[in-house]
Structures are given as C-alpha cells and as structure tokens.
VOGU-3710 file (C-alpha; in Angstrom, 3 decimals, decimal comma):
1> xxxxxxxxxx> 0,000/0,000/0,000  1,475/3,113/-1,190  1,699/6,299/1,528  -0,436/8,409/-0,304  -3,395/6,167/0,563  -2,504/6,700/4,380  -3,029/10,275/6,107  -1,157/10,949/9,281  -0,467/6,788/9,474  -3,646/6,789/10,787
11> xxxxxxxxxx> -6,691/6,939/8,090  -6,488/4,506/4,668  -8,317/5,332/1,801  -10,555/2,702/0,993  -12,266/4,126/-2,413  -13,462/7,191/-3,710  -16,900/8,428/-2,715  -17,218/11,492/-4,519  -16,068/14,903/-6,160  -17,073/18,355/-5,688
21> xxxxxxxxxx> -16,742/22,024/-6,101  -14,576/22,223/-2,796  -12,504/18,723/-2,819  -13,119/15,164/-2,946  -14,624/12,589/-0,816  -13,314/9,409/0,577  -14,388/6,333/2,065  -11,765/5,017/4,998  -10,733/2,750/7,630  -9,112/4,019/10,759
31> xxxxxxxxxx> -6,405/1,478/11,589  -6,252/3,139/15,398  -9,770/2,044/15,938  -9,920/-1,100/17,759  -12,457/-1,800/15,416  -11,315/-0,243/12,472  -13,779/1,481/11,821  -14,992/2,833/8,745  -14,809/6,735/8,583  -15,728/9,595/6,039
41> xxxxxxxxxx> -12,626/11,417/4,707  -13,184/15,104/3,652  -10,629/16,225/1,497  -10,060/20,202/0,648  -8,524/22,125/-2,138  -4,695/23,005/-1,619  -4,914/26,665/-0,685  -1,597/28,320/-3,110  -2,380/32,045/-1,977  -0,013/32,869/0,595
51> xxxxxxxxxx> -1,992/36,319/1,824  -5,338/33,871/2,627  -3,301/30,889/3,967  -3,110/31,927/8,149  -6,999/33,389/7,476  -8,586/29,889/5,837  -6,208/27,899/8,410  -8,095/30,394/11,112  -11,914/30,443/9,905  -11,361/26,578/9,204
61> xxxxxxxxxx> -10,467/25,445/12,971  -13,438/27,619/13,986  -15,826/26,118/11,537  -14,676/22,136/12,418  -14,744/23,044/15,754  -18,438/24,186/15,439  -18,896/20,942/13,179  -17,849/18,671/16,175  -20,209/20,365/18,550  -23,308/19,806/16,451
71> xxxxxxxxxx> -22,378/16,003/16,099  -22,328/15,679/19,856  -25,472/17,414/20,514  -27,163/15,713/17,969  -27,423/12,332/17,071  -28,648/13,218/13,446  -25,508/15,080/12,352  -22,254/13,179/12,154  -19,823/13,152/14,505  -16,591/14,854/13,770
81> xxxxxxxxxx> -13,431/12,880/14,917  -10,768/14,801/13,736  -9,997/18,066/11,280  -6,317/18,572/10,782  -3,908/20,265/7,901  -1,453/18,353/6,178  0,746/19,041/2,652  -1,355/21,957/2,032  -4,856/20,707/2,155  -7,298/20,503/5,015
91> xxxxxxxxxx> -9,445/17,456/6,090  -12,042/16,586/8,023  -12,963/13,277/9,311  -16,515/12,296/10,530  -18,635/8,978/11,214  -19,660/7,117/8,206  -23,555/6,720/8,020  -24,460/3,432/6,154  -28,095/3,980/4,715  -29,176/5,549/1,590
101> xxxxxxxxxx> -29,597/9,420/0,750  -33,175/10,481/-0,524  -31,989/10,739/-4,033  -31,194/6,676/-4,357  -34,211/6,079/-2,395  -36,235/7,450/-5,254  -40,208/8,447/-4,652  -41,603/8,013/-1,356  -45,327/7,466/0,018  -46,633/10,965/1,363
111> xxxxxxxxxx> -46,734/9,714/4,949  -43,294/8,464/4,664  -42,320/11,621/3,699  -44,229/13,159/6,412  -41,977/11,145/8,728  -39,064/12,397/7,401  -40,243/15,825/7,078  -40,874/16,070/10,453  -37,826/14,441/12,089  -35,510/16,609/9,979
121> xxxxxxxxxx> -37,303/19,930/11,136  -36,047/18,501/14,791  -32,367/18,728/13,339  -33,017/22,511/11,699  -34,125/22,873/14,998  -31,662/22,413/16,619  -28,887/24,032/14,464  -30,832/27,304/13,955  -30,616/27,643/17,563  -27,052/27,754/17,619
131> xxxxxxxxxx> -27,300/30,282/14,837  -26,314/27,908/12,247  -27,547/27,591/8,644  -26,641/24,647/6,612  -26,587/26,498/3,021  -27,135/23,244/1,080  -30,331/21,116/2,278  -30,533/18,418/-1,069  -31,728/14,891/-1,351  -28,050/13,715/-1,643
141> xxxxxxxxxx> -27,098/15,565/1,986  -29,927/13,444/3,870  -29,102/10,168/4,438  -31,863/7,511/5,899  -29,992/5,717/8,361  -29,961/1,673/8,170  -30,011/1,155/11,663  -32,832/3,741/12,872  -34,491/4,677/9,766  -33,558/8,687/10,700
151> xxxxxxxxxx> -32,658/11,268/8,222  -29,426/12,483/9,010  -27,811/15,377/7,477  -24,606/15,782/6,174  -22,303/18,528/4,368  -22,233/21,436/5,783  -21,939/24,100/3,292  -20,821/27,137/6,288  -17,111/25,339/5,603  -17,371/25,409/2,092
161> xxxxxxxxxx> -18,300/29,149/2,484  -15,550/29,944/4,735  -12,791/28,217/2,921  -13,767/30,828/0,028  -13,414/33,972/2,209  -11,008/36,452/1,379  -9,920/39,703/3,114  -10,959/43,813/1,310  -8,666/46,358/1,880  -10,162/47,739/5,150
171> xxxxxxxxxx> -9,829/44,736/7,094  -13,270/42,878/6,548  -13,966/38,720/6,016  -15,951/38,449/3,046  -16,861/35,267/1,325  -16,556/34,867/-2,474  -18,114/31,824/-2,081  -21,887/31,001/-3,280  -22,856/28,094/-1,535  -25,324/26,088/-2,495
181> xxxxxxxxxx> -27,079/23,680/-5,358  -28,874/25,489/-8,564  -32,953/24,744/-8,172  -32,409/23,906/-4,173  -30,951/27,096/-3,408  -33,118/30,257/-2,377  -33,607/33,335/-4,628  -31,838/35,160/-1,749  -28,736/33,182/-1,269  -27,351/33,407/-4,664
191> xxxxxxxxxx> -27,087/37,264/-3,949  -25,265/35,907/-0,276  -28,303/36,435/1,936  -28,828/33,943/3,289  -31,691/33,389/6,509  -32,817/30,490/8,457  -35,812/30,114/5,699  -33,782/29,888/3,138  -32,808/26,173/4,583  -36,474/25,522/5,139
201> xxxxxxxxxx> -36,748/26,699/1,356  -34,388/23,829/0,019  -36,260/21,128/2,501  -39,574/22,191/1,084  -38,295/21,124/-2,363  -36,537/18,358/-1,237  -39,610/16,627/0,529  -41,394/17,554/-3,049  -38,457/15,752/-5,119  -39,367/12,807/-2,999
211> xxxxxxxxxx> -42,971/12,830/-3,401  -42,607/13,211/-7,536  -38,852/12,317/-8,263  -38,598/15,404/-10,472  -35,788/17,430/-9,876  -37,208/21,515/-9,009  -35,529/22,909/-12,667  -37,850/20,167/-14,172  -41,018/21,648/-12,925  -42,437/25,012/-14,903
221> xxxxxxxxxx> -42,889/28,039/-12,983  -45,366/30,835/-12,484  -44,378/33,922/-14,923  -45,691/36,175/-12,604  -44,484/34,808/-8,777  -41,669/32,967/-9,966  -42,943/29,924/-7,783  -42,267/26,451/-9,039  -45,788/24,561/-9,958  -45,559/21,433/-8,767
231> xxxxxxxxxx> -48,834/20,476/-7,692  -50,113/18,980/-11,039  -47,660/16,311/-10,285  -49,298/15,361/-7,158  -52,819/15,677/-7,362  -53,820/13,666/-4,822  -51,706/15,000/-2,222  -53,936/16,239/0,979  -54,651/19,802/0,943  -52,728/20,628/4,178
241> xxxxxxxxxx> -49,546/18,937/3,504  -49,883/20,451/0,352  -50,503/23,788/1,646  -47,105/23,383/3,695  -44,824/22,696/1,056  -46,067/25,511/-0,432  -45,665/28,093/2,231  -42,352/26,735/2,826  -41,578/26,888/-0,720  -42,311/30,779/-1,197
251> xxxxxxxxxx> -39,653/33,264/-3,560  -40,954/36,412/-0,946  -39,079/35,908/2,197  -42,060/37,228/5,019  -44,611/34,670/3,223  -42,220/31,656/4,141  -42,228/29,481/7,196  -40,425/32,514/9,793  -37,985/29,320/11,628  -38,251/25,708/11,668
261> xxxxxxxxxx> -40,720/25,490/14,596  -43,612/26,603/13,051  -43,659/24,571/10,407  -42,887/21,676/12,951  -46,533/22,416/14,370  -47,856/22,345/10,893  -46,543/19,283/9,882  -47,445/17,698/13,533  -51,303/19,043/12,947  -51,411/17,268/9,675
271> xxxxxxxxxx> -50,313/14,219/10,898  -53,016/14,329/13,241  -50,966/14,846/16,278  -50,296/17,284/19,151  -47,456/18,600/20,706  -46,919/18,759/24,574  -46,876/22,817/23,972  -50,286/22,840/22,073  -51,720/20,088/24,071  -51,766/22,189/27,269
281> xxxxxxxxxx> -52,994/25,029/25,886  -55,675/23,301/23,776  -56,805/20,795/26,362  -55,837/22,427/30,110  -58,729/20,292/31,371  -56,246/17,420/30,709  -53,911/18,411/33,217  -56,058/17,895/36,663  -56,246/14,381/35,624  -52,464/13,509/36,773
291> xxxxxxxxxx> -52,855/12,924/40,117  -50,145/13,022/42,322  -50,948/9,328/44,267  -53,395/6,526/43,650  -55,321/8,000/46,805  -56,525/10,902/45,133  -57,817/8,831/42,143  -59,447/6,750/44,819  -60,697/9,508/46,679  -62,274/11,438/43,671
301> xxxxxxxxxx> -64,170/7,819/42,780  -65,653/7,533/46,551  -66,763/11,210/46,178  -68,550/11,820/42,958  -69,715/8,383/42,083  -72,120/7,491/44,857  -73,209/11,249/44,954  -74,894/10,551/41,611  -76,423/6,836/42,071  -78,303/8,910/45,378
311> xxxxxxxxxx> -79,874/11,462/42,853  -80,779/9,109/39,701  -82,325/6,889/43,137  -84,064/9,785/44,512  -85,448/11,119/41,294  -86,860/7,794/40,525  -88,076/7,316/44,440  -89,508/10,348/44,062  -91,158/9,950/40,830  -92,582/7,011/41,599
321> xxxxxxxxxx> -94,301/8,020/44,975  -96,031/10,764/43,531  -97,561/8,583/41,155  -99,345/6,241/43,593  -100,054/9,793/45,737  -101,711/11,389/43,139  -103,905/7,314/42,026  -104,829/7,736/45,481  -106,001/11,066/45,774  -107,882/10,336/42,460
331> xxxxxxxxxx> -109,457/6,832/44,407  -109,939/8,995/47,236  -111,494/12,056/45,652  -114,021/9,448/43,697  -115,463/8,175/47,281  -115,953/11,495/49,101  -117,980/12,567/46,042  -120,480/9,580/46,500  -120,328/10,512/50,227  -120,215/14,061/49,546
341> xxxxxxxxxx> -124,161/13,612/47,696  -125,240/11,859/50,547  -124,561/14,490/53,372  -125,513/17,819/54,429  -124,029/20,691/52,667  -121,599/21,941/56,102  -120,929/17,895/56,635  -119,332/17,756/52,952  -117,794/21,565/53,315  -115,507/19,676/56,429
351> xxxxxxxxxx> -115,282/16,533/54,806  -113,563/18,477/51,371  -111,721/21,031/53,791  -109,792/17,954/55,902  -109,508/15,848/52,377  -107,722/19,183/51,322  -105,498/19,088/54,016  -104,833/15,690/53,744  -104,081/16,051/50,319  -101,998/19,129/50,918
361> xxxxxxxxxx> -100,048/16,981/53,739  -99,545/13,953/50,974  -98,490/16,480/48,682  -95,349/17,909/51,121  -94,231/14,237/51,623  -92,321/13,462/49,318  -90,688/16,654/49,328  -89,780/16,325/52,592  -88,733/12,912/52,142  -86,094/14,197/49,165
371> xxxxxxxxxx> -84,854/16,964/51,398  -84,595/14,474/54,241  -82,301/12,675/51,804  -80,464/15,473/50,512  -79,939/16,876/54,629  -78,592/12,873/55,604  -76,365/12,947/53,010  -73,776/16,086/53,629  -71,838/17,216/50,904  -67,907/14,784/51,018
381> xxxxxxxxxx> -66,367/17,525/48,877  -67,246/19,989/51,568  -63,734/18,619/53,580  -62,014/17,695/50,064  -59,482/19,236/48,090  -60,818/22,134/44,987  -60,825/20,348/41,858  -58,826/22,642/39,911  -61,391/21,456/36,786  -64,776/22,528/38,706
391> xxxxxxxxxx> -63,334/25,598/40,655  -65,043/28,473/38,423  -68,599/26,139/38,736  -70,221/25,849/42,843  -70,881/21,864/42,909  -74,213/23,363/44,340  -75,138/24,389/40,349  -73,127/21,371/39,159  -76,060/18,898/40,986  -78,909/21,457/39,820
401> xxxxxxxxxx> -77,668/20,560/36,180  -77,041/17,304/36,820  -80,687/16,468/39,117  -82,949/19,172/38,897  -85,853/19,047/41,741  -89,063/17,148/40,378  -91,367/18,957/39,817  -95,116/18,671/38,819  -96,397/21,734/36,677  -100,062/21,859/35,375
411> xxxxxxxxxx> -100,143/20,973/31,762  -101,595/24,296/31,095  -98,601/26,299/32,357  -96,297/24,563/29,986  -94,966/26,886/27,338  -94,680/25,233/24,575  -92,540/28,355/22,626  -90,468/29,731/25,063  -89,078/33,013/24,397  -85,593/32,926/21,989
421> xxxxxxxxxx> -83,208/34,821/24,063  -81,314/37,347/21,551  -77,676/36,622/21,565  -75,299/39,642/21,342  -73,250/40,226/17,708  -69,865/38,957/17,631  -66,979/40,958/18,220  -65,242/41,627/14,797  -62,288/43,492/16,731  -59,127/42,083/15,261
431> xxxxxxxxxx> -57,059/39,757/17,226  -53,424/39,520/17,746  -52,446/36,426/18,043  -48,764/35,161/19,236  -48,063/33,559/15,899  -48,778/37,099/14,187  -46,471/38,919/16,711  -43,419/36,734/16,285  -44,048/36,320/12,424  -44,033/40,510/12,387
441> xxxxxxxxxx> -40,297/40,521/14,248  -39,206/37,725/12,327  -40,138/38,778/9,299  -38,224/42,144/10,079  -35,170/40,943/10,807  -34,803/38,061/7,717  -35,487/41,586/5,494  -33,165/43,593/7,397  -30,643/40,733/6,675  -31,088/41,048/2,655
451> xxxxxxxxxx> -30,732/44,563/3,273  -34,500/44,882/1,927  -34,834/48,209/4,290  -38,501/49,176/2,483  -40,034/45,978/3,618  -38,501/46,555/6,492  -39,447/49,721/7,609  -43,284/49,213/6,572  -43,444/46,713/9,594  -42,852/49,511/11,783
461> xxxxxxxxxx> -45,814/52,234/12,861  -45,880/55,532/11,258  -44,569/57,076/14,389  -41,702/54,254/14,672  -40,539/54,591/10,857  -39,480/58,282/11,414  -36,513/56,694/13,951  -35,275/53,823/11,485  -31,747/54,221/10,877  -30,716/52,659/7,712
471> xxxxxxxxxx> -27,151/53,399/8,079  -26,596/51,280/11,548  -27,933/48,205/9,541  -25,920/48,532/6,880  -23,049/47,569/9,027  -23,992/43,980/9,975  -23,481/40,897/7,872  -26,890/39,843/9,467  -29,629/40,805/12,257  -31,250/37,771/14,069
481> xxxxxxxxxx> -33,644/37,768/16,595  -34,371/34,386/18,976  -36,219/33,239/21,942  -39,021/35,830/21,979  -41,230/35,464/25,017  -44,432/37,407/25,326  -44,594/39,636/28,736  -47,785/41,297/28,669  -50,837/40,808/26,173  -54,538/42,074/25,188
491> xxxxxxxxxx> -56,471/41,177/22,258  -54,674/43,891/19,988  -51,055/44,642/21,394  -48,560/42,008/22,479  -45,306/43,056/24,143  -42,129/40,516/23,738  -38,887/40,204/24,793  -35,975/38,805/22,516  -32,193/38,801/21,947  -30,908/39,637/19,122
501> xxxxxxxxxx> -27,314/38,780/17,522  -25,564/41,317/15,239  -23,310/39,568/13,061  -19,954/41,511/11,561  -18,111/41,502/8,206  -14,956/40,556/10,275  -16,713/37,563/11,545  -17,472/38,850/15,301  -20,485/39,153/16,779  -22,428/41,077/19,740
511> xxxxxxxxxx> -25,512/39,886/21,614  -28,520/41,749/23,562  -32,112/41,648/24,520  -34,485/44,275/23,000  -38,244/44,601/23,652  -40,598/45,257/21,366  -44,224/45,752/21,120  -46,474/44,537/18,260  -49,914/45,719/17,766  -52,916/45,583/15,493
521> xxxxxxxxxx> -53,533/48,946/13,492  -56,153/48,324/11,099  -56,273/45,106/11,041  -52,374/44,905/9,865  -49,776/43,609/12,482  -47,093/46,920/13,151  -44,397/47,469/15,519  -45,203/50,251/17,776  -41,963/50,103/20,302  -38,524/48,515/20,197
531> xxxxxxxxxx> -36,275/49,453/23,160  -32,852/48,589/24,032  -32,456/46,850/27,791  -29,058/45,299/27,609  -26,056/43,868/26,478  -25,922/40,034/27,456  -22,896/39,070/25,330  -19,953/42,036/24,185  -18,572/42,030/20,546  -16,177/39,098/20,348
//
C-alpha cells in the first residue's frame, strides 16, 4: 500500500466516494480504531495564496470546531473525529452513516415523507438555535440511516463558504463563495443572503423531489411569482400537507415558514398529532387528571360516584311516589264525592276542607322525604381538596344541572314556545395572536438581513418609521432575533422580549435583549416600540 493512501499513518483510503466544487470525498478505515472502523474522509482544495493561507487555516479550525459540537449534541448530524492540515490541504474526518440518501431512495409514500419531514425539522431545529444555517439542504445531503431509519444530514456548506473567504482592503472577512445547489438554493442566497428560511426553502423542495422524483428545474414556474408549480404532479396529495410545502416553498421571504418550529406544528397538525406545547394550551382540562398518588384517584371515585347513584335513586323514588299519591287522591277524591251527595251541605264543606289538608299533607311528603335525603347525606367535597377542573362552577349548580328538583307543573302552564333569548353580535375586533407577533419581528429581521430596508421599515408604525436608521444596519453581515417570550398581552397589542445577535463583516459578533411591542392597526400587524435593555454578550 502506497503512503499516499494513508493520512497521518492513521486513516487509509478505501475508495473514492465522490467529487465536488470544494474537494473530494473518501471512504476510509481508521487502523487506530480497535475496530477499524470505517470513517468519512473530507478532502479540501490546496490553498496556493499565501496572503489567505493563516486566514482559511483560522476560519477553518473555527468552523470544524463548530462541526464537532453539532455532532455531539445531535445524534442526526455526524460526529466529527478529527480536522487537521497536512501538505497543504485541510481534512475533516466524521462517522460514516451506512443507509441511503433520498436521491437513491427514489419516490416516497406521502406519509413516509411526512416522517421524514418532520424528524428533519427537529435537526433545523436544533442548528438554527445555535445560529447555524446549513446552506445546502438536497436529497443527496440526507441520508436515511440503516439502523434507525432517521434522516441524518450531512455537508455542511458554512465550511465550504468559509474556505472561500477572502480579506478587502479595510480589514473585513468576506466570502466569495456562493454556496449552495442550482434549483435547491433560495432566490436570496445566490445574492449571499442567506436566513434560516432559506434552509427551510431547500427542505420544502426536497420533501417535493421525494414525493414526484422530479428534480425543481424540471417543474415550470409561475411567470408572474416565480414559484415552481408542482402540484399537477401530485394531485392527490392532501390539501394541508400540500398547503405546507407551499408556504415553505415561497420566492418572498415574510410569506415563508419565519424558523423551523412553526412549520414543525404544521406538519405535527397534519399528521393528526399534538405537541406537549399545544396540548396544554388546547386541552388544560387534561392536566387535573395527573394525580399526584393513587389516593386521590381513589378519593375522587368515593366522592362523585355514589353522589350521583343517590340522585338518579331519589329522582326515581320520588317519581314514583307521587304517582301512587296522586292514584290515590284520584281513588280517594271518587269516594268522598259519592259521600259528599249523601250528606248535608256543612258535613261535605268539612269533609272536602280535611280531604284538602290531607291532600296538601300527601303532597309535602315526598318533598320532605327528598330533602330528608339530601340533609342525611352532607356534601364529602365539603372537607375535600378544589378540583382545579370545577373551581369556576359551585358543585351546588353542578347537581342542579345534573338532578334538577321534580317537579309537577299543570299541563296548562307549559310553554310550549319559550321566548328565543337574543344573543349579542360577535366581536369583529381584530385579534393579535402570538403567531402574528413573532411572524411581524421575524419577518423584520430576515429583510433587514437582505438589506430589503422598504419591507422593512413598513413593519414599523408611522410614528416608529421616522426613527429607522438605515445606516446602523448597513453595518452587519446579518440581524437575528431568537427566543421571543411574550410579557404582557390584550387582544390587539402584544409586548415581547428577545435577543438579538448582530453579526460583523470581520466575523465577530455582539448579543442583547431588545423589547418590542407589536400591535394591530387596522387590522395589519405593526411594531409600535422597540427598546434597548441590555447587552448580554460584548462584541467578540
């Protein structure tokens, strides 16, 4: 075996995997591996330019040693074992995943790819937050693992861009660089924009390559959007998977997906499943029902169960002794008429006064006998803990719902068109919803980023857009803004709190939390305040 198919003693080539743009690809065995395991070999072009050699060596360490941290943290990302220069190239070395990449796998079911979709938007998850974009999401970069069946992602293209970076005059990084693959790419990144969406972009039409097979430049496009028209291809596909590929697939940058996590809780809805988040706030009745112990399960049994055999029993108790009361006082009624013809006029007048009495004394009985009842048996929940699920309803009106007092009303008193009770108009008044708010600063920021300062500043309020300073933009590579968290709220203003990251030509950056308030002004979503609090991380 020749030395040139052995790196550092360590790593031999086993074949060739692949060529690209940036270097070639090999396939090897690590002979210090107990195992010898087999290990991805990534091999860069020789850099000849003296001037960019100590800056690539630089913005290379820093971009493998990012690399390494995402394949710890994530179990769908390779892991990085080693990144080292040697004889004037760079290399990186990373697990080999054995499965097969979308593009062999050829066209997949729509709930397969529903699967994938969603597991994959876990991984963008993840490496947005750590304020990562991936610059070249393709059917060839997302393996299905063998052993798990996960899509894992490989090839990061924020190397590829750094290894192209060159130094201007005045002391600024910038990247000649256009990463990327023609017809996965965003519109923005091929003029070096690139936002979080633009990833979510290329996964859009990667989930549609896999649901038709057709590659996006085979697909004809609207002459007036720009958007590809794929749908034709699909016609059966369900209307709201259908209607998140195209959202996620938009040319305008505001009418995308604003981050992987909403389209997440798309994608979950479709599938006909909720998250923990949504489940709690569209089911809080659920969360009563974990008990702490099995004694408070068997205490709520003991209490409400018995409570209601008592009032079905004493409706029907009830029920049926007023019956045979009111056969009697019919029998009864029948005999002091015979008797009543046979005596003197006063001799009836007492007879009818006591049978009224009587009747009236019948009458109370069973009355008495329910409230009897209903004073023997004393409320249990009374010395109970407040079920947090019933604690806006008295259990008094609970059991009038549940066993309302029997009652005998003349037939004659029965309404038979009770009076329609007018209900008041809806309130039309605009809503803001959390969604909206985030969307608005998110939106902001990914056009502040493309330096798109008129769609920008039409997000703000009249009185707001008089402040915008386009010049202190104009100084950042790019403007994010994460983890917003609302702090106050009403049904047309929301007030949020989020950090935001100010990225430098010279590759530094400087962190700090801003709040901003969003609110409804006819009907359109502005932003009526955005004030500095702090600095939580200095330019470094």
């Amino acid at each position: 075996m020749d030395m040139e198919n052995i790196l550092l003693n360590r790593y031999e080539i086993i074949n060739h995997l692949g060529t690209g743009g940036f270097g070639e690809t090999y396939l090897a065995k690590d002979l210090h591996s107990p195992t010898q395991k087999r290990v991805v070999v990534k091999s860069l072009k020789p850099i000849h330019d003296k001037n960019r050699s100590e800056l690539i060596e630089k913005l290379f360490l820093k971009e493998a040693s990012t690399l390494e941290e995402l394949g710890e943290n994530s179990k769908q990302i390779p892991t990085l074992y080693a990144y080292f220069h040697h004889q004037d190239r760079y290399y990186l070395v990373q697990e080999y995943i054995q499965g097969k990449s979308l593009n062999q796998i050829g066209i997949i079911s729509p709930d397969k790819c529903k699967e994938i979709l969603l597991s994959f938007l876990e991984v963008l998850k993840y490496i947005h937050s750590q304020n990562i974009i991936h610059r070249d999401i393709k059917p060839e970069n997302i393996i299905i693992r063998e052993k798990d069946n996960l899509p894992v992602l490989i090839d990061f293209g924020a190397v590829k861009e750094k290894m192209g970076s060159f130094t201007t005059p005045n002391g600024s990084i910038v990247s000649s660089v256009i990463v990327g693959t023609r017809g996965f790419m965003a519109p923005e990144q091929g003029l070096g924009r690139t936002v979080f969406s633009s990833d979510l972009f290329a996964l859009g039409l990667t989930i549609i390559y896999c649901l038709t097979g057709k590659s996006p430049m085979e697909f004809p496009s609207d002459t007036l959007t720009g958007e590809l028209q794929w749908q034709d291809y699909i016609p059966n596909l369900e209307s709201g998977f259908r209607e998140i590929l195209e959202k996620a697939t938009k040319i305008d940058i505001p009418s995308r997906y604003g981050n992987a996590e909403e389209m997440y809780q798309d994608v979950l809805t479709v599938m006909g499943e909720v998250s923990p988040l949504s489940m709690a706030m569209a089911s809080p009745i659920i969360a009563p029902t974990q008990l702490s112990s099995p004694s408070d399960t068997l205490l709520k049994t003991q209490v409400i169960t018995p409570r209601v055999e008592d009032d079905n029993l004493s409706d029907s108790s009830s029920s049926n002794f007023l019956m045979v009361v009111m056969f009697s006082m019919v029998v009864f009624l029948a005999l002091m008429g015979g008797f009543f013809l046979a005596q003197p006029r006063q001799d009836n007048q007492v007879v009818v006064e006591e049978t009224e009495g009587e009747v009236e004394e019948e009458k109370d009985s069973p009355m008495d006998m329910e409230r009897k009842n209903t004073d023997t048996n004393p409320r249990e929940e009374e010395n109970t803990p407040i079920n947090p699920i019933t604690e806006e309803i008295p259990e008094e009106d609970i059991e009038e719902v549940e066993s309302p007092p029997a009652e005998i009303n003349p037939p004659e008193e029965i309404n038979p068109n009770p009076p329609i009770e007018e209900t008041p108009p809806p309130d039309t008044t605009p809503v803001l919803s959390e969604q909206e708010a985030k969307q608005t600063l998110q939106s902001l920021y990914s056009y502040l980023s493309a330096k798109q300062f008129e769609s920008a500043i039409a997000l703000y309020s009249p009185s707001m857009q008089s402040q915008f300073r386009q010049s202190f933009f104009e100084q950042f590579d790019k403007v994010t803004v994460e983890d917003l968290r609302i702090t106050s709220q009403s049904s047309q203003s929301i007030t949020l709190v989020g950090d935001n990251t100010y990225y430098y030509p010279d590759g530094t950056t400087q962190r700090e939390q801003r709040n901003y308030t969003v609110t409804t002004m006819d009907g359109v979503p502005q932003i009526t305040s955005s004030q500095f609090l702090q600095v939580t991380k200095p330019r470094e």
